[in-house]
C-alpha positions in Angstrom: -8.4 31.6 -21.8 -4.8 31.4 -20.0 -4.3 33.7 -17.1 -1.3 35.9 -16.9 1.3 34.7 -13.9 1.0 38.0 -12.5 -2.8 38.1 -12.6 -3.0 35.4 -10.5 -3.8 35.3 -6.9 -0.7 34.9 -4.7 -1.5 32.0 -2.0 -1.9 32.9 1.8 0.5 32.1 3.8 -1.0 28.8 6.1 -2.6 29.7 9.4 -2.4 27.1 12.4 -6.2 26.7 12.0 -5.6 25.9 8.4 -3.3 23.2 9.2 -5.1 21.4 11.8 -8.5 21.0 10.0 -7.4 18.4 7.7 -4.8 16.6 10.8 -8.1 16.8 13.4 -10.3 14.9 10.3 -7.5 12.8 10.0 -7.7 11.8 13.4 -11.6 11.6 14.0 -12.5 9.7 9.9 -9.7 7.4 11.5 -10.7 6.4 14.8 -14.9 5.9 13.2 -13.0 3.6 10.5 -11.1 1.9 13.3 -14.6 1.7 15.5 -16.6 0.5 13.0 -14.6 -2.2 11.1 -11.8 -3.2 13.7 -9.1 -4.9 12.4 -10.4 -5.0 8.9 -10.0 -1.0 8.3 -6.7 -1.2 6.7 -8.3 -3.2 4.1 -10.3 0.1 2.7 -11.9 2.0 5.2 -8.2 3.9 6.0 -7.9 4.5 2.4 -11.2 6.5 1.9 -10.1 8.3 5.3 -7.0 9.7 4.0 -8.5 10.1 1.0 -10.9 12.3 2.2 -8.7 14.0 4.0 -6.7 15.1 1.3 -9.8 16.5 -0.2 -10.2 18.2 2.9 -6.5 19.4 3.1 -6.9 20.4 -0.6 -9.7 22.6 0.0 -8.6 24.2 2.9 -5.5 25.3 -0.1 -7.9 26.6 -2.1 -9.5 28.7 0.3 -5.7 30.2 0.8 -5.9 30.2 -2.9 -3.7 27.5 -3.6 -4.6 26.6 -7.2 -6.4 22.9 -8.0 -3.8 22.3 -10.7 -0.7 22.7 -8.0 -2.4 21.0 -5.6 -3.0 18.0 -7.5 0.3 18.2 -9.1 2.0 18.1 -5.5 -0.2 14.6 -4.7 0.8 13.3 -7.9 4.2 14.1 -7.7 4.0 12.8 -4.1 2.4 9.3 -5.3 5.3 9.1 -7.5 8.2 9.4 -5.0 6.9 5.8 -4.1 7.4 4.5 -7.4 10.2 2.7 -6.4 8.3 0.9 -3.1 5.2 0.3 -5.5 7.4 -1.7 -7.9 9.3 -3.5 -5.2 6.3 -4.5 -3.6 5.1 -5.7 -7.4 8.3 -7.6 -7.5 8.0 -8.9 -3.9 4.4 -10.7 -4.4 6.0 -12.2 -7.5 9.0 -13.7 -5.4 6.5 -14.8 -2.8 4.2 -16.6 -5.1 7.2 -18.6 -6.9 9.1 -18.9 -3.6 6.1 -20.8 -2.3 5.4 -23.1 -5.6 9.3 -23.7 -5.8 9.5 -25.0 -2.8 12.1 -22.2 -1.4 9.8 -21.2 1.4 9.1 -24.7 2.1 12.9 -25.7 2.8 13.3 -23.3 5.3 10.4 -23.8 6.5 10.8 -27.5 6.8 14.6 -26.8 8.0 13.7 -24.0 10.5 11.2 -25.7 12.5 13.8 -28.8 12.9 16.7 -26.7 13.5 15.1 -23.4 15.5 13.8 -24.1 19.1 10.6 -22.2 19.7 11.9 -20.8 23.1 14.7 -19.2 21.2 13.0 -18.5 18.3 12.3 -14.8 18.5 15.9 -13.8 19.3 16.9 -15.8 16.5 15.2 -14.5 14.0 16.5 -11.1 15.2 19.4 -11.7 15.1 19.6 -13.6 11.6 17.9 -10.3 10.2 19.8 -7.6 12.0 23.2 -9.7 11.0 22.0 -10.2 7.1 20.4 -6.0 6.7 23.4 -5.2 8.2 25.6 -7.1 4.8 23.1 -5.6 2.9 21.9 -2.5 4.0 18.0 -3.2 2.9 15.9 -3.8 5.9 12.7 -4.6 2.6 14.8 -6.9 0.9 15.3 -8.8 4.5 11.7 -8.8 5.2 10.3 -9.9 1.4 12.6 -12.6 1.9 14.1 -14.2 5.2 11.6 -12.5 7.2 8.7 -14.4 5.0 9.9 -17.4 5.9 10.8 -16.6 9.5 6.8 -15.7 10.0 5.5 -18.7 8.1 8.0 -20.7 10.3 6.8 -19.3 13.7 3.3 -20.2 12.2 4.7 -23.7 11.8 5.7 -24.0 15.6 2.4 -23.0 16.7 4.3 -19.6 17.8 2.8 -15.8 17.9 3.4 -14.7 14.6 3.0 -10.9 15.4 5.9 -11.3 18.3 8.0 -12.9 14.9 7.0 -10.3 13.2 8.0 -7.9 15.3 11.5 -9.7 15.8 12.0 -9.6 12.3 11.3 -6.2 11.8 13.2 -4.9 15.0 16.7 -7.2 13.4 16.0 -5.6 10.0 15.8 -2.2 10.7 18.9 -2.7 13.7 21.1 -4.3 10.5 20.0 -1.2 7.9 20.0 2.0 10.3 23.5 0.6 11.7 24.7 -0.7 7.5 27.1 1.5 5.4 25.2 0.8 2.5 21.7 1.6 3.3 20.5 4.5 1.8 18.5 5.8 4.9 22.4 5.6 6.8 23.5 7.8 4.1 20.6 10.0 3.6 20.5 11.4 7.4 24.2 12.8 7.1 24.2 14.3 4.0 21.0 16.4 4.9 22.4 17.5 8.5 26.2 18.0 6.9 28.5 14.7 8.1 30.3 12.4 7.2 28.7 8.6 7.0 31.0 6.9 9.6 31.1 10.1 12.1 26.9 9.1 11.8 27.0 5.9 12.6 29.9 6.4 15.5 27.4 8.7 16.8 24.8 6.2 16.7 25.7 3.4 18.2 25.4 5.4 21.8 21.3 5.1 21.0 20.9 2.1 18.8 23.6 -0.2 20.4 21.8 -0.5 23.9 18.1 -0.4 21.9 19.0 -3.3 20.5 20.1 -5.3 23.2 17.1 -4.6 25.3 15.0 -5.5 22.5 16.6 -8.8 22.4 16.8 -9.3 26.1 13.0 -8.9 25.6 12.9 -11.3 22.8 14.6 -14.0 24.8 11.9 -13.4 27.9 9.1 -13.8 26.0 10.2 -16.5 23.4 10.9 -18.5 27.5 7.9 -17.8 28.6 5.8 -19.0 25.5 4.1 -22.1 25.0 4.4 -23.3 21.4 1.2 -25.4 20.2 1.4 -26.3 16.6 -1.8 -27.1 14.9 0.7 -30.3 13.8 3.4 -31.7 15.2 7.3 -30.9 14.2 7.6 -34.3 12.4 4.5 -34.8 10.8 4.4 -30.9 9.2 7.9 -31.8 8.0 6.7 -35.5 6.5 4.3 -33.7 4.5 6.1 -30.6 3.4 8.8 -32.8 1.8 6.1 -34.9 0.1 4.5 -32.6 -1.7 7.9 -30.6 -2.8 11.3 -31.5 -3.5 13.5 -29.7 -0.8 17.1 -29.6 -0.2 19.6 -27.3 -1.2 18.1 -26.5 -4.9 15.4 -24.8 -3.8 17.6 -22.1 -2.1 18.9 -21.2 -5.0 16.6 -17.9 -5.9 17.5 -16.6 -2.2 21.1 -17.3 -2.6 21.1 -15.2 -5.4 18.6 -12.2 -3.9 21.2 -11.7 -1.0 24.4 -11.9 -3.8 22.8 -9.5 -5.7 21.8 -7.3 -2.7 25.5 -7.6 -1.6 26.4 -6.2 -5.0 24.1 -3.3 -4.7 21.8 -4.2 -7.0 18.5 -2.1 -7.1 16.2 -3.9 -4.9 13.3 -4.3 -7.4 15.9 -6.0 -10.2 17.4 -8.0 -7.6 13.7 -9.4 -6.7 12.5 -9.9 -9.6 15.5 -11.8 -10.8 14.4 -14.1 -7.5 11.0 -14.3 -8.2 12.0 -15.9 -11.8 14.8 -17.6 -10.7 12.0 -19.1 -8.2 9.6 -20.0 -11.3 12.6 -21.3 -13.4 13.4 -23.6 -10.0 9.4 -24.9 -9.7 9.3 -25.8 -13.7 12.1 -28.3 -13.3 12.0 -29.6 -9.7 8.7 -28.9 -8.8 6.7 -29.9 -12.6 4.1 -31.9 -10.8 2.6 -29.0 -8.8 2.9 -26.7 -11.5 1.1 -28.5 -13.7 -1.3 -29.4 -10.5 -1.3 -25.5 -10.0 -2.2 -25.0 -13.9 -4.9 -27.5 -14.3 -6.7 -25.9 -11.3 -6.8 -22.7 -12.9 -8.3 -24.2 -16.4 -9.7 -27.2 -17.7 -7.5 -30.2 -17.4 -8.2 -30.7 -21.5 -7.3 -27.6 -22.3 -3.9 -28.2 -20.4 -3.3 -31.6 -22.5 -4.3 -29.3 -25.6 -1.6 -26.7 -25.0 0.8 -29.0 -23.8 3.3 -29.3 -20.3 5.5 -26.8 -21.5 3.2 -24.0 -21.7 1.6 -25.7 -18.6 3.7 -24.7 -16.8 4.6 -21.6 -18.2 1.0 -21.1 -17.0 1.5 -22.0 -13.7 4.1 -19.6 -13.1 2.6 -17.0 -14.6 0.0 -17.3 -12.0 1.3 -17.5 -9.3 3.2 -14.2 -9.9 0.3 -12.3 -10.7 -2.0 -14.0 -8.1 -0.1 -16.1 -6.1 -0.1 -19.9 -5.9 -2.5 -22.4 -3.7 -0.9 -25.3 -1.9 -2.7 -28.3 -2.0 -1.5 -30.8 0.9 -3.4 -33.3 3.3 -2.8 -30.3 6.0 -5.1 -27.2 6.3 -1.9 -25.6 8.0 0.9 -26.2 5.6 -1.6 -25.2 2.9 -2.1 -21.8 4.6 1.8 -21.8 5.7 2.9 -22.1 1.6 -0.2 -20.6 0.0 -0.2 -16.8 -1.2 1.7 -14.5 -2.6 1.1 -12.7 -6.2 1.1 -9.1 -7.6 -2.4 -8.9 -6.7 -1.8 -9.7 -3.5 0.0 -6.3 -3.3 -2.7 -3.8 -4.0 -4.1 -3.3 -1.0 -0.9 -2.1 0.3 -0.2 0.5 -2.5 -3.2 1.7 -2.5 -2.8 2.5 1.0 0.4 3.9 -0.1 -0.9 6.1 -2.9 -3.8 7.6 -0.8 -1.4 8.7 2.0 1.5 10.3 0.1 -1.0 11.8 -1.9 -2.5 13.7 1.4 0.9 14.2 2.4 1.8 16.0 -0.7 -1.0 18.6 -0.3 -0.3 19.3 3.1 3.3 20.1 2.1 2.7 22.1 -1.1 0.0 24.4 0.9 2.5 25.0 3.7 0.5 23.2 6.6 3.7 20.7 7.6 5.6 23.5 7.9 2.7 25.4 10.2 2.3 22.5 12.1 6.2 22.2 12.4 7.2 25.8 13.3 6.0 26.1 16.7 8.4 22.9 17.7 11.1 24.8 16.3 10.4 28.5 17.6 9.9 27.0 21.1 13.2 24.9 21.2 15.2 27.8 23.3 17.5 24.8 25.0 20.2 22.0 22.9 17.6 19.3 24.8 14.8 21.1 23.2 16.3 21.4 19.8 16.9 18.0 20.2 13.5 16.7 21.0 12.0 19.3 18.8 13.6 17.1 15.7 12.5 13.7 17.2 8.7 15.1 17.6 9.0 16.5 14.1 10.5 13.3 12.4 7.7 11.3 14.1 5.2 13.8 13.2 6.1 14.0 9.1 6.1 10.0 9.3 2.7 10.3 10.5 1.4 12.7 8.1 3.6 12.5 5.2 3.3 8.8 5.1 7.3 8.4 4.3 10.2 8.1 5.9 12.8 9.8 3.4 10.3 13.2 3.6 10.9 12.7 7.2 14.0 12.3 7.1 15.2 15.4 4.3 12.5 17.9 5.6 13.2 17.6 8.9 17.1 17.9 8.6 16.4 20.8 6.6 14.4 22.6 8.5 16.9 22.1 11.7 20.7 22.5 10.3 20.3 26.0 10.6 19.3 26.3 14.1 21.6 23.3 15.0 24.6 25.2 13.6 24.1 28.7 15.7 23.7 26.4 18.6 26.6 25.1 18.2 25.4 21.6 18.1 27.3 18.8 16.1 25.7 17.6 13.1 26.2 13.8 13.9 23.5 14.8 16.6 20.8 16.0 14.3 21.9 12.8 11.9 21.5 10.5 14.8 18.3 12.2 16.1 16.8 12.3 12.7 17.7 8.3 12.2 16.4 7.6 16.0 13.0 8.7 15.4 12.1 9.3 11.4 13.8 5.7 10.0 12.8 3.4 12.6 9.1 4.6 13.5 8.1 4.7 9.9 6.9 0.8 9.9 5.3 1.4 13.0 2.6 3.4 11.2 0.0 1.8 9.2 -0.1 4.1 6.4 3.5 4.9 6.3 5.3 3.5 3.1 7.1 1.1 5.2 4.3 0.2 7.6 2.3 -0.6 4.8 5.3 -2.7 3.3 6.1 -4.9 6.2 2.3 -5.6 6.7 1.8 -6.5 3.3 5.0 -9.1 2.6 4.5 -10.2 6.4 1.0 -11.2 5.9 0.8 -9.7 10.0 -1.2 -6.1 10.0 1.1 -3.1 11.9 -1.5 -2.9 14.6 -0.8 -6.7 15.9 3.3 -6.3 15.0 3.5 -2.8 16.6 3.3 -3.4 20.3 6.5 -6.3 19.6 9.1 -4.6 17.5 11.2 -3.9 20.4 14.1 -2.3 18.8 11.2 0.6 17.1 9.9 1.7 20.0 12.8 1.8 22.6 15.4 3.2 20.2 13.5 6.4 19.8 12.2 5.8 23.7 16.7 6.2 24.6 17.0 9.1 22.3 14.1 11.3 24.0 15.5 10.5 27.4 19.5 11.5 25.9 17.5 15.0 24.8 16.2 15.5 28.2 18.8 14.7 30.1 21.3 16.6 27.4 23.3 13.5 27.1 25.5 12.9 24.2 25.2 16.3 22.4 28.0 16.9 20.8 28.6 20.2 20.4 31.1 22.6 17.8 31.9 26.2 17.5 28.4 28.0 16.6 28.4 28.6 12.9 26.9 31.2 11.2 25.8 29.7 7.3 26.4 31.4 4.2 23.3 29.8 2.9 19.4 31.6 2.3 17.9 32.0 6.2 15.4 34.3 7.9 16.3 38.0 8.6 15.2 37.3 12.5 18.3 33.8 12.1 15.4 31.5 13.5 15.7 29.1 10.3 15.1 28.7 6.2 13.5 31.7 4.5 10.1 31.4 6.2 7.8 32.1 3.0 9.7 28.9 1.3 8.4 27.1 4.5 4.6 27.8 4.2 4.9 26.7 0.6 4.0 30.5 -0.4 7.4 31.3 -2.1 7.5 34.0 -5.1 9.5 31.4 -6.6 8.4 29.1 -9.1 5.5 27.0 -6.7 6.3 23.7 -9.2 9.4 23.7 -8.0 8.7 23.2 -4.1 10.3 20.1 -2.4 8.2 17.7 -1.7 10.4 14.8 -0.6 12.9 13.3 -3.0 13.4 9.6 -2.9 16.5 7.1 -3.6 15.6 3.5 -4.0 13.9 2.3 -1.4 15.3 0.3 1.9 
């Protein structure tokens, strides 16, 4: 039997108790996972803790009488705000597991350890992926690509791959938050009501000096580093150039990633095209290990029986959905150029799905905005406003798992109270992009945290305490806040649009997620193509 609308029990509006039981299991089925399994917990026992606590998040809806059916609607339509990630990270493992049997990873591999000196090596490779996401505007497409051959290089050198991690990341997100044509530079103004160049003008007072301390930093502990390879420079380069055929062919697939990023190509077309580009590359320069690859897959008679050609069709075909297997007289280069594949992937979106899934509940049943409102009530200064949005856009990256929720709930819930202040919009842009975009691969969990980990074959926990430019650009805009530096300020504004009776911010009911209207129709974060 259907129930009547009206016969239906309206939900409750979310208490502060209500909100914090699912954060506080969060937190406690966390640190047990991270206690019991150490650095393995990301590869499962995470997911069953967020997953459990969205079962615990969902319950505590019911009890407010959330319905089951909206509830899991809301975590569904959460999951499928990452669509876009989940098929670029598809698209990624293919490009790694072709890159690797073309021999496109092995060029620059081979190149870069010739060519980049191990002292300088982390402000290098900072510097070549702040310079390339800023041309492109897609801090992901920089680390699926470059920044997988800058790690497997540093590897090569005998280098600490998490510091190279950390370089790469801190580069890419520099070139993307600072970029024109990233979608996270253009998201942040339109939510807070600016213009995209007044934004990044108003940026550069944070992000300009974060970036050169993180490469000062870079250049410290890249001199201070003693390089031990497990083989020397030449003899790592003798045998990656005997098993492929390097040179300038090989580059072809990432020539043509970064042309078709230039031309604003949707990153997971883009990939993909590289990732068959790189398959197209290993059948014709590469035929010997794709046939090798193929016969070690299947019985070297039934290879003969089907042929070369659909040998290495094969061969491709596996290493995009698996990845391939190097097979040189060097334990380390065979590590260095093995991996990659779809599969490789599922980890990380599975991580991805459990999270955004949580995240989805606790938005639908009103507890981000509980947990959010006392931030906001209690901002009574410009510096407290301020940090109010930084604590908030951190806080929704941790518990919403994505940066674009963070980034569009967040400047909603603030352009109100930034316009009675009087406050300049390019200041809640700026704060937003300070601390929502570049914390977000900082957390595990977090869309972007579990990207980078997965394409950078370094877990967030081992990367996190090295990506410089993450952790001090957010570090500058807190201290601006309290020091009421750089808020620009306007005439205080009154808007036309839906806000409380008591002018404190968006109609309050909406807020809680306990609106009479229609409770489908709720935001829960609305994704572009991802960065």
């Amino acid at each position: 039997m259907v129930v009547p609308e009206d016969a239906k029990p309206v939900p409750r509006q979310a208490s502060l108790f209500d909100a914090l039981v699912p954060v506080i299991f969060l937190i406690i089925s966390l640190a047990f996972a991270i206690i019991i399994y150490g650095d393995n917990a990301i590869g499962g026992p995470v997911q069953v803790s967020l997953f459990l606590s969205a079962i615990v998040a969902g319950l505590m809806g019911y009890k407010n009488s959330h319905s089951i059916t909206r509830m899991s609607k809301a975590a569904v339509d959460s999951i499928a705000t990452a669509m876009g990630a989940i098929f670029i990270l598809f698209a990624v493992g293919a490009l790694i597991g072709t890159w690797n049997m073309s021999g496109t990873i092995a060029t620059m591999t081979a190149w870069g350890i010739q060519v980049l000196s191990p002292s300088w090596f982390y402000l290098t490779a900072a510097i070549i992926c702040g310079l390339i996401a800023l041309g492109i505007g897609s801090a992901w497409t920089v680390m699926g690509t470059i920044g997988v051959a800058l790690v497997a290089i540093s590897e090569a050198l005998g280098i600490n791959t998490a510091i190279a991690a950390g370089s790469v990341i801190s580069g890419a997100y520099f070139g993307d938050k600072m970029s024109p044509l990233s979608e996270t530079t253009n998201l942040a103004p339109a939510i807070a009501g600016t213009d995209l160049y007044t934004h990044i003008r108003s940026m550069m007072v944070t992000t300009i000096p974060a970036i050169l301390i993180a490469l000062g930093l870079f250049a410290f502990f890249g001199l201070r580093q003693d390089a031990r390879g497990d083989i020397p420079v030449d003899a790592a380069v003798e045998a990656i150039e005997k098993y492929f055929t390097t040179g300038l062919i090989p580059l072809i697939p990432l020539v043509a990633v970064i042309w078709l990023a230039v031309k604003r190509t949707p990153p997971t077309l883009a990939i993909t095209v590289g990732a068959l580009l790189g398959g197209v590359v290993a059948m014709i320069f590469q035929t010997d290990r794709v046939v090798e690859f193929a016969t070690s897959t299947r019985d070297a008679a039934d290879v003969d029986a089907v042929g070369t050609g659909l040998a290495l069709v094969q061969g491709v075909w596996d290493a995009m959905a698996t990845g391939y297997v190097a097979e040189t007289e060097f334990p380390a280069i065979n590590d260095l150029l093995s991996g990659g594949g779809m599969e490789s992937m599922l980890n990380t979106i599975w991580l991805i799905m459990v999270a955004l899934a949580f995240g989805g509940i606790m938005n639908i049943t009103g507890f981000l905005g509980r947990l959010i409102e006392p931030l906001r009530r209690r901002a009574k200064s410009d510096r407290g406003a301020m940090g109010a949005v930084g604590t908030t856009a951190i806080g929704i990256n941790i518990l919403a798992a994505d940066q674009y929720l963070a980034i569009v709930l967040t400047g909603n819930v603030y352009k109100y109270d930034f316009r009675r202040r009087g406050i300049a919009p390019q200041s809640l842009s700026r704060q937003i992009e300070d601390t929502a975009t570049v914390t977000s691969p900082l957390i595990p969990w977090n869309s972007c945290g579990a990207y980078a980990a997965g394409v950078l074959g370094v877990e967030t926990i081992a990367y996190f305490p090295w990506c410089f430019f993450n952790l001090i650009n957010p570090v500058l805009s807190f201290t601006y806040a309290a020091l009421g530096f750089q808020i620009k300020k306007i005439p205080p504004q009154v808007s036309d649009e839906k806000e409380q009776t008591d002018s404190t911010g968006p109609n309050e009911t909406d807020f809680y997620g306990v609106s009479g209207q229609n409770a489908d129709e709720l935001p829960i974060g609305e994704k572009k193509d991802d960065d």
